[in-house]
C-alpha positions in Angstrom: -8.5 3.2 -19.7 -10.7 2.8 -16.7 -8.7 3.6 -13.2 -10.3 3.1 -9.8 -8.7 4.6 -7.2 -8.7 4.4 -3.2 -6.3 5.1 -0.4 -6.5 4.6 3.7 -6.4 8.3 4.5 -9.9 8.9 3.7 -12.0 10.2 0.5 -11.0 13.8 1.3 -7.0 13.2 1.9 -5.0 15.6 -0.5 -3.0 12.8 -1.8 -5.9 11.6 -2.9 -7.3 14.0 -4.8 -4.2 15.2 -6.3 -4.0 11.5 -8.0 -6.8 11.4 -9.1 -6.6 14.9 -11.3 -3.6 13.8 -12.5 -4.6 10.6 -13.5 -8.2 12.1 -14.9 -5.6 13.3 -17.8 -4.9 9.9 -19.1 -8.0 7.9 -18.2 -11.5 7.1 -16.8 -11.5 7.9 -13.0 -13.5 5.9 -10.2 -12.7 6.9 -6.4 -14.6 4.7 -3.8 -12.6 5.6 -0.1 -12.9 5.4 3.1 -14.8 8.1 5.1 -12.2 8.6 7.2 -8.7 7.6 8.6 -7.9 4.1 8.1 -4.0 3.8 8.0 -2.6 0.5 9.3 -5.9 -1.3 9.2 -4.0 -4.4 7.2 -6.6 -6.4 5.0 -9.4 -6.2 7.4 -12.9 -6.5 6.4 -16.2 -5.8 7.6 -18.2 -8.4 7.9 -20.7 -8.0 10.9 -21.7 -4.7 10.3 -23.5 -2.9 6.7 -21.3 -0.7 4.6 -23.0 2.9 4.3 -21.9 4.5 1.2 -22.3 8.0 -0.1 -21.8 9.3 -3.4 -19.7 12.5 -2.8 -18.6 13.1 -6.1 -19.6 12.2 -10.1 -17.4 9.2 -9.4 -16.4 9.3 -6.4 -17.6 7.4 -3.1 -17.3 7.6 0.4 -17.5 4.1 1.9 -17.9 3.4 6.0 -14.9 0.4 5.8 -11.9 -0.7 5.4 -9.1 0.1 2.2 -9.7 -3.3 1.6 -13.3 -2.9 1.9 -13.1 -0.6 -0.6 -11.6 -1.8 -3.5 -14.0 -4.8 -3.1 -16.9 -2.6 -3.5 -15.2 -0.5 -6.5 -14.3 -4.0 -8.3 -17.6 -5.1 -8.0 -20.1 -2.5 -7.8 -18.9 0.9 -8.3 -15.6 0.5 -11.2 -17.1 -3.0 -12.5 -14.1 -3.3 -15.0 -11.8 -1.4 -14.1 -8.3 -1.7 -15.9 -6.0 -1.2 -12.9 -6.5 -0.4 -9.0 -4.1 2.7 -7.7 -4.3 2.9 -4.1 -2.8 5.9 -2.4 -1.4 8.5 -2.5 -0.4 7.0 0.9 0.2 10.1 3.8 3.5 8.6 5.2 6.0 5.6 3.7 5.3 2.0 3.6 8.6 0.3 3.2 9.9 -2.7 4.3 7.9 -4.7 6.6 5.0 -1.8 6.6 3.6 -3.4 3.8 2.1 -6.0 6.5 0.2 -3.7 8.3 -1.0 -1.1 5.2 -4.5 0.0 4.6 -2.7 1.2 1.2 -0.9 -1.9 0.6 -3.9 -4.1 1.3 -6.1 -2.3 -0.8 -3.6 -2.7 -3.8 -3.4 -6.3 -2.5 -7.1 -7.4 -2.3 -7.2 -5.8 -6.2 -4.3 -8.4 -7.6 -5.8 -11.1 -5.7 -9.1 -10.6 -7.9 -6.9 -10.2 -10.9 -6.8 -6.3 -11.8 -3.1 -5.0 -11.6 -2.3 -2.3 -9.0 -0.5 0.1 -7.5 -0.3 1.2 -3.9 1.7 4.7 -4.0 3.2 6.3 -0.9 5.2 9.5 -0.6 7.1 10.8 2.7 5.5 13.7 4.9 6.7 17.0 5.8 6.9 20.9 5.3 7.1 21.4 1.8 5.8 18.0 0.7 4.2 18.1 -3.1 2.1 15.5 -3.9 2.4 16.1 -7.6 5.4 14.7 -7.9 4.2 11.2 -7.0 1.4 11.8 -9.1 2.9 12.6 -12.4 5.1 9.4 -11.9 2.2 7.4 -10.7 0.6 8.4 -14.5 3.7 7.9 -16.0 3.6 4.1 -14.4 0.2 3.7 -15.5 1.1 4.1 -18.6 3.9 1.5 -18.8 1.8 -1.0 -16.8 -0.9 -0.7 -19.6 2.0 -1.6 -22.2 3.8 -4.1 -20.5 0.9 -5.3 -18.1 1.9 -7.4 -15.0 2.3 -11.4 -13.7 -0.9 -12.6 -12.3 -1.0 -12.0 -8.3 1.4 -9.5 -8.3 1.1 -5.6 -7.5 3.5 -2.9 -7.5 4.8 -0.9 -4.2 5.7 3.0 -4.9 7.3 5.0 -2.5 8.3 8.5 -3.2 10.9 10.4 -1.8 9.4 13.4 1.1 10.8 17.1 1.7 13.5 15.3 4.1 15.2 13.0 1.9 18.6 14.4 -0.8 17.4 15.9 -4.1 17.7 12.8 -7.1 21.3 12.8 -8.6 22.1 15.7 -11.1 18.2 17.1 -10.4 16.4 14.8 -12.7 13.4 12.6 -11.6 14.5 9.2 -11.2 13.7 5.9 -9.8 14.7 2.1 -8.5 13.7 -1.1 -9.0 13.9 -2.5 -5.3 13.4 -5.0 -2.5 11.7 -4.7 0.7 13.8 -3.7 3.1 13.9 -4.1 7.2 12.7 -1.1 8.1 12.1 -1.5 11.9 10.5 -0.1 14.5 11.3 0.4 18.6 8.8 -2.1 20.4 6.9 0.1 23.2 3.9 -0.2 25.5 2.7 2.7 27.1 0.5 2.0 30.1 -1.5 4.4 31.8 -4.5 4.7 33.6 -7.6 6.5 33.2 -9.4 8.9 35.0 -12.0 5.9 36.3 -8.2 4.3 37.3 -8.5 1.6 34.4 -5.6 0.9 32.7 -5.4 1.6 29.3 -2.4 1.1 26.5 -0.8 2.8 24.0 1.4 0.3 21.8 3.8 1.2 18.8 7.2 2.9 18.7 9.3 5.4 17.1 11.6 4.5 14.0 15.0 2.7 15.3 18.0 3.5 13.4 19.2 1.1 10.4 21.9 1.1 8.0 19.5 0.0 4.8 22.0 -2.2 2.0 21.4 -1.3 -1.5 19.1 -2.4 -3.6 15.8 -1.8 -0.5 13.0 0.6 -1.0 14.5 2.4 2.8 18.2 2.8 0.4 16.6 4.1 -2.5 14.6 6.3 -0.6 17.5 7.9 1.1 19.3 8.2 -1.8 16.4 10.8 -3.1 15.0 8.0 -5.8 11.1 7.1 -6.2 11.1 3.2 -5.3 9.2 0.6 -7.4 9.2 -2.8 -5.5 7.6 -5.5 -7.2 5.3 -7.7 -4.6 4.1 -11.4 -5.0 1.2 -13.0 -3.1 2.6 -16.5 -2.5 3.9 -16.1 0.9 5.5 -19.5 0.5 8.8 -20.2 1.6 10.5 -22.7 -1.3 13.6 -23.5 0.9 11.5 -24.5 3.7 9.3 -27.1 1.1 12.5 -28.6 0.4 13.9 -29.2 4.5 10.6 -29.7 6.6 9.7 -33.4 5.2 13.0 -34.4 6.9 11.7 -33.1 10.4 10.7 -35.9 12.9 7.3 -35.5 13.7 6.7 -37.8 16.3 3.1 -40.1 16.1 2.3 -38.7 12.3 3.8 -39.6 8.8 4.6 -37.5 6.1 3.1 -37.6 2.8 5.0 -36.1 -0.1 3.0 -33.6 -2.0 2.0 -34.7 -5.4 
């Protein structure tokens, strides 16, 4: 089994490298990462400027782009068939509607849109936080995703349970299949002015407070359990299809799809 792996922390984030010697135990391991931070960078490419890569490892390569970048190169230079794409581990959560803005996510994204199955793997922060533990269940997953496989255009989003969340009931490592939930944040623009007196901003807010129902990846999460929440790519809403050929759209006609 050939695994290439990739993340939006950077080639040298510990989450990283932790999954990948975990996963070396079960299978063929290809790393191509970014050089250096690249969290909520979305599925941005670089297109009008050269990629510089470095080889920093056997397998392993340091890439001047994007997460998304990334497992574009490993698909098609670096890991040419590779069995599934494990992006992660992600330094932080990405539930809910994080999943928009993701280096991690997109990575795992841009690998089901070319047809490899993947994984993006995240796992809360703070003191005391263990990586491992997301590891050994991220080659646990592996290994039922090369049994079962999965659905064309489809990818799987991990998040495991940091230091702050409730131990797993009775101890024992468990998990949840789950939605995406609404995990929201406070909107906030900080202005301030340089020392030049330009204005500059700072945008992004804190977490605001939100009682998650079950069956989201934020419940699960606060209920100590590793959430597995399976994503689609067709963004397409079905209701809508049905309701918006009745709209009145003044001067045009509508023709029914075929």
């Amino acid at each position: 089994m050939k695994l290439l792996l990739t993340n939006d922390d950077g080639v040298r984030a510990d989450g990283l490298s932790i999954l990948a010697s975990v996963l070396s135990e079960v299978a063929e391991v290809y790393v191509v990462a970014p050089d250096r931070e690249r969290s909520a960078t979305s599925h941005s490419f670089t297109l009008f400027d050269p990629l510089r890569v470095e080889k920093v490892g056997h397998t392993v390569w340091s890439v001047s782009g994007t997460p998304a970048d990334c497992a574009y190169l490993g698909l098609l230079e670096f890991a040419k068939g590779a069995d599934f794409v494990i992006s992660g581990i992600n330094h932080g959560y990405n539930l809910g509607g994080d999943v928009f803005y993701s280096g991690t996510v997109a990575a795992a994204v841009e690998a089901a849109l070319r047809g490899t199955p993947s994984i993006a793997m995240s796992m809360g922060m703070g003191r005391g936080a263990d990586f491992h533990r997301g590891a050994r269940f991220c080659r646990s997953l592996v290994l039922g995703l090369a049994q079962n496989g999965l659905p064309p255009r489809t990818l799987l989003s991990v998040n495991v349970p940091g230091p702050k969340e409730p131990a797993p009931p009775d101890g024992a490592p468990a998990y949840q299949i789950t939605r995406l939930g609404h995990r929201m944040y406070r909107d906030h623009v900080d202005s301030r002015t340089d020392p030049r007196g330009n204005t500059y901003y700072w945008i992004g807010g804190p977490l605001a407070a939100a009682n998650e129902p079950p069956g989201t990846d934020v419940h699960a999460i606060h209920q100590g359990l590793i959430s597995v929440t399976p994503l689609g790519l067709d963004l397409t809403h079905d209701g809508l299809l049905g309701t918006l050929p009745s709209w009145d759209v003044p001067g045009y006609l509508h023709i029914p799809s075929q």
